[in-house]
N, C-alpha and C positions, 0 to 999 in steps of 0.2 A: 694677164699672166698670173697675177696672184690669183683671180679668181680660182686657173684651172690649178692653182698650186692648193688653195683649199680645197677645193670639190677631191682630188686627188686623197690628200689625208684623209678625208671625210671616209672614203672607198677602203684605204685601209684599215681603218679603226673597224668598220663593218666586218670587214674579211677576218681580222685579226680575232672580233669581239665571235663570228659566225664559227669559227675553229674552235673555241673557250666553248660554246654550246654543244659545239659537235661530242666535242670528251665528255663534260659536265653531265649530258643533257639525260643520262642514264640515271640517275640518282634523284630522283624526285620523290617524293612521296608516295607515288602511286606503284610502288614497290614492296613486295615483302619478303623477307627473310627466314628460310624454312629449311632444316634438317635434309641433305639428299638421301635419297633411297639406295643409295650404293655403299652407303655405311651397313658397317659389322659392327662385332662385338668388340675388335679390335681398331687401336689408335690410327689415323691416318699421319705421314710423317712429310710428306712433298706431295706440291701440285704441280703439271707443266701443262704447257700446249703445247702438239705435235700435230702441224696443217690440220684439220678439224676436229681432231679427238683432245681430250683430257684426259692427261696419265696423271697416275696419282699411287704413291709408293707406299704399300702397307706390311709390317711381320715381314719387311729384306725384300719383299718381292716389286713387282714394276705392273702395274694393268693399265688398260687403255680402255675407253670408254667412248661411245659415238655421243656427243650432244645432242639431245631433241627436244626442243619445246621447254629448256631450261632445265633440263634432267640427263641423267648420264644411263645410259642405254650399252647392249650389246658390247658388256665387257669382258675383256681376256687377259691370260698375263701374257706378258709381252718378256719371254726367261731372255732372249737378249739384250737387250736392256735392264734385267733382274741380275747378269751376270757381271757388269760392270761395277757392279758392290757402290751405287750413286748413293752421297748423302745429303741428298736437299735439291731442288728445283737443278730441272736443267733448260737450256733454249738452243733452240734449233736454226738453220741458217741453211737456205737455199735448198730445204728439203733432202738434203742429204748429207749435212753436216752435224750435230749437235757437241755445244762445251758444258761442262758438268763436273764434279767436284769427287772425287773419291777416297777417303780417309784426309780430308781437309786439303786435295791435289788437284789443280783445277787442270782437266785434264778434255780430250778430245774425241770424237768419233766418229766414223764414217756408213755410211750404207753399201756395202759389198754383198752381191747376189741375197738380195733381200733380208739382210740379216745387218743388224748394226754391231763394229768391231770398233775395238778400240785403238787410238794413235797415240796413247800415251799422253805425259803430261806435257802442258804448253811450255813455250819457251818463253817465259820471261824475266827481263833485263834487269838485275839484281838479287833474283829469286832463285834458290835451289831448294830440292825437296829433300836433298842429301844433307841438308843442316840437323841440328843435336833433335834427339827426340823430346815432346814433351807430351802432357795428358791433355792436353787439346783447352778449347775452351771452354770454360764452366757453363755462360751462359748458352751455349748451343746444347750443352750436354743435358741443361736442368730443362731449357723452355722446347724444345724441337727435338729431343728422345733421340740424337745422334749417341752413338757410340765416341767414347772419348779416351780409349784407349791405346793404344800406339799408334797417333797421331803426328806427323810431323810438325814443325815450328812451323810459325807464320801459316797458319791454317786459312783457307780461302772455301767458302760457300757459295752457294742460292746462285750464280751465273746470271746474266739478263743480259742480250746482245742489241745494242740499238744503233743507231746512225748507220744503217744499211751494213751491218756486220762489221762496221768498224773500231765498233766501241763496246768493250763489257764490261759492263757494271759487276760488282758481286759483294759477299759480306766477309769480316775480318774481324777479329778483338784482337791481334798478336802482330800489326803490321805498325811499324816505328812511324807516330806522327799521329796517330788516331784522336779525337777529341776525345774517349774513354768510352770503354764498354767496348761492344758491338758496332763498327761503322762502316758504311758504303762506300768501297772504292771503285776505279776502275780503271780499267789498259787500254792500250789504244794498238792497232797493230799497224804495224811497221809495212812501209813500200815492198819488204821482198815478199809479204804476204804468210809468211809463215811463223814470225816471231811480233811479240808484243813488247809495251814499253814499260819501263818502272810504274809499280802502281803507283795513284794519284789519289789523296783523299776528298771525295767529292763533299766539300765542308759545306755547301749551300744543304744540306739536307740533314746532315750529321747534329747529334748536340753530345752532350757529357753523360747521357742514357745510352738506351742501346737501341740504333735501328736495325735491321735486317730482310732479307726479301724482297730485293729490288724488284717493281716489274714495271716496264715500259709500255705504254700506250701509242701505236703511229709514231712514235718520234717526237712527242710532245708533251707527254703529262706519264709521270714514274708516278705509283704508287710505294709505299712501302709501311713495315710495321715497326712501332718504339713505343716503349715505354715510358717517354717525356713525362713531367708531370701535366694532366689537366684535369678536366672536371668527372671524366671518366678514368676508371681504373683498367691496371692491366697492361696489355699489350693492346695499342690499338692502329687503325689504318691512318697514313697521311697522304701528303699527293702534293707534288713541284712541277710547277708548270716549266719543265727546259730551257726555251725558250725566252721565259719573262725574268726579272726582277724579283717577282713577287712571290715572300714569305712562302713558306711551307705551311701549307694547310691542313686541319683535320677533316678526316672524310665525312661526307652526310652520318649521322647520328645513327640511323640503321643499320647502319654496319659495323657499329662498333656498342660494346658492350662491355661491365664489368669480367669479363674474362677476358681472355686471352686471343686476342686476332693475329692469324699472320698470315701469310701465300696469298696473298689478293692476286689473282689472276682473271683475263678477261676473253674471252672465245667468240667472238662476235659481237653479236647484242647483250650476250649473257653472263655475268660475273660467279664466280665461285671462290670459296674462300676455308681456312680451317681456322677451328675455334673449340677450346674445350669449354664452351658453356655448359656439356653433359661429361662433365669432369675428361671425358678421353679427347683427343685431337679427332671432330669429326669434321666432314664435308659439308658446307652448307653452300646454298645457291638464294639468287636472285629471282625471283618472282614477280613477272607480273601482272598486276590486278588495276582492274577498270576502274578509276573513282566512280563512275557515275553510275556502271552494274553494279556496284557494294554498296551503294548509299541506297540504291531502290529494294536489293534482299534485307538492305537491314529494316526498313519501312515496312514490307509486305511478309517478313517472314519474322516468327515469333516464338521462340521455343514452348511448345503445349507442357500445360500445367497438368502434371500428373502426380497421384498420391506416391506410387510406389517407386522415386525417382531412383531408390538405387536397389536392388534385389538380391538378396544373401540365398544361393539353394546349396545347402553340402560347403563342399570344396570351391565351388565357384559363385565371384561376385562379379554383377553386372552391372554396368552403368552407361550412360550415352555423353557423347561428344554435340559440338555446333554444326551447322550444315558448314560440309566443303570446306575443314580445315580443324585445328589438331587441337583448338582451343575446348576446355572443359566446358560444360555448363552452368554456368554462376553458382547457378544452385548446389552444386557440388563442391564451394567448399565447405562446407558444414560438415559433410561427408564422409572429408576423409578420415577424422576420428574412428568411423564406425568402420573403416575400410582396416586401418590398423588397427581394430580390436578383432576382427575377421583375420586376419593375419597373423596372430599373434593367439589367437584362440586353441588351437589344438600343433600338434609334431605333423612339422612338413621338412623336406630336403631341398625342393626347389619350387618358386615362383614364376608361371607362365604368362605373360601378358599376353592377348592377341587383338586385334581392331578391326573392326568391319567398318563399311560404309553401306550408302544405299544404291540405289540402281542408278542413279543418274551420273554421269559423264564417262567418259572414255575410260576401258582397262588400265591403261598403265597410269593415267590421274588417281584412278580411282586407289590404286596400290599403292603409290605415295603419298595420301591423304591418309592414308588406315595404315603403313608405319612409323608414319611424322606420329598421329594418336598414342601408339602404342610409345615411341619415345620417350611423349611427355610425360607417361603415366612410370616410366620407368623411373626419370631426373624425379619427379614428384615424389616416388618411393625411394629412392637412395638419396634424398634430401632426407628424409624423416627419419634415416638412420639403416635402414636394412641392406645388406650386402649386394652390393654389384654384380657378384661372384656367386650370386642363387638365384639372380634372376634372368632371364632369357627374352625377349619378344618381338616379334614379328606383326605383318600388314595382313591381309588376305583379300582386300577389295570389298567385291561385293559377293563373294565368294558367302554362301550357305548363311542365306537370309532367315531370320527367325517369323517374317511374313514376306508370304512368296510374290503374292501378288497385293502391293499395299494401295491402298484407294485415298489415306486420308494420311495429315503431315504426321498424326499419331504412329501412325505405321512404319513412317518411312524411319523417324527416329527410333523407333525399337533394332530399326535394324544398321543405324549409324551406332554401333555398340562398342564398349572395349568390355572385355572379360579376361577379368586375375583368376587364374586356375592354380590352386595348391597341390604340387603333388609328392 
């Protein structure tokens, strides 16, 4: 009898430990972290999921986006959803329901003849939205570009519905009882199905910072973002495993940066998240990369040593990037001195970046490789001080090779190009 009473534990701890892998098992190394192609010139302000699309709320408006292959594809705006005036993440329930927050009102909506309308706000127990006005809260209004204007009291954000639509999480700085700042609550709804109970401060996650952005995984592991103190700055990702005991973690190291992280969100296999690492709130995604295909291109491939590694003709300067990704060529920082005496040399109005690649891999890889390029070269230039607001840049593939047909790796790299045009 004890035997089968050990062998039995044994079986859970496996099961228990087999669930921890399942969440975890995304975040390994063999992951990279890279700028989406579905970024503008403009902030990104919410992420959500909606059954297999990413919405993502930019300049008031609401677009939907298909996932493919860790890139967001075939996007629209979606004006009914644009029309509900959303400020921050919403979540969705039984596909025809979604809760969401509007001027700090965590409020409801439905799918009526293919159009989503709104039910108003929820009904919960203690809470009215007809309480005294006030300007909302600071820290929403500084980190996450909400409007904080006639806002009502006790303001409610970011939604996240889990335990099979019983429970939602959301964010607060104005609800009595908070540890301080920004913290995670959540309701729980009530037997008649249509009203919820006093919010509840979810302290196992909360500290005297500010968290915000709840997002739930299965029913077992929340991600969310604070600014706690640690060895990174900023705002960055953590992760509570629901179910366990144990501490509130920080997320693997790749995802978090001295800037600012928030909307960790996850769509299958593939995570996306925003981050002003290029000073505006953009889109960024998960990546991923083969160890053992990246260890044999670094072996077998070797950037060709050329004299004339960066090229001044007129108005335009040329230079080349790494095979299959957005990274300079070492040899180019020496470079960029002579890039900003090029720049600064003669009267221009505006700065055009553009990014080629070479013929190898698929269309749409190939366009998000040569805007990721054209990106960095942008953060690289408005690091060194020139206005955001002159410069413009786009991807183009492998779109108008400067050799058409290349034979050797010399070749291929002329045509893995970025080019600064003064105009």
């Amino acid at each position: 009898m004890f035997t089968k009473k050990i062998y039995l534990l044994v079986l859970f701890f496996l099961a228990w430990g087999f669930q921890s892998y399942a969440v975890d098992r995304n975040f390994k190394k063999d992951y990279i972290i890279s700028p989406s192609s579905a970024n503008t010139y403009e902030s990104v302000t919410a992420l959500s999921v909606m059954d297999e699309n990413l919405v993502f709320q930019r300049a008031g408006k609401v677009f939907s986006g298909r996932v493919s292959e860790n890139e967001i594809t075939k996007m629209r705006e979606m004006s009914d959803l644009s029309a509900l005036s959303m400020d921050g993440q919403f979540t969705m329930f039984a596909n025809n329901t979604i809760y969401y927050s509007s001027k700090g009102v965590l409020c409801s909506a439905v799918l009526q003849n293919g159009a989503w309308v709104s039910k108003g706000e929820l009904k919960i127990a203690g809470y009215s939205s007809a309480r005294e006005m006030g300007k909302g809260s600071a820290f929403a209004y500084r980190r996450w570009q909400y409007k904080g204007e006639n806002r009502k009291k006790e303001h409610m954000y970011n939604p996240m519905l889990a335990d099979n639509g019983k429970r939602l999480y959301f964010s607060s700085s104005e609800l009595p009882g908070g540890k301080g700042g920004m913290d995670i609550w959540y309701i729980e709804k009530n037997s008649d199905g249509t009203s919820w109970t006093k919010p509840k401060n979810f302290a196992e996650v909360n500290s005297s910072s500010d968290e915000d952005f709840p997002f739930v995984v299965g029913d077992t592991m929340m991600f969310f973002s604070s600014n706690r103190k640690c060895d990174v700055k900023g705002h960055n990702f953590y992760k509570k495993r629901l179910s366990s005991d144990k501490a509130v973690a920080l997320v693997e190291p790749i995802f978090n940066s001295n800037a600012d992280e928030s909307n960790f969100v996850c769509l299958n296999k593939f995570v996306f998240f925003l981050s002003n690492r290029q000073i505006k709130n953009f889109i960024y995604r998960m990546e991923y990369q083969d160890e053992d295909l990246v260890d044999n291109v670094e072996l077998s491939y070797k950037m060709p040593t050329q004299p004339n590694v960066l090229e001044i003709n007129g108005n335009t300067c040329t230079f080349f990037a790494e095979f299959d990704n957005a990274k300079l060529a070492k040899n180019y920082e020496d470079e960029f001195e002579r890039i900003y005496e090029f720049i600064n040399k003669s009267s221009y109005s505006r700065l055009e970046i553009i990014a080629y690649v070479d013929e190898e891999g698929d269309e749409s890889h190939n366009y998000s490789v040569s805007l990721r390029r054209a990106s960095t070269i942008l953060e690289r230039l408005v690091a060194m001080g020139i206005s955001e607001d002159r410069i413009t840049y786009d991807g183009k593939g492998n779109t108008s090779p400067l050799v058409k047909y290349p034979r050797t790796e010399a070749d291929k790299m002329k045509n893995r190009r970025i080019e600064i045009i003064k105009k």
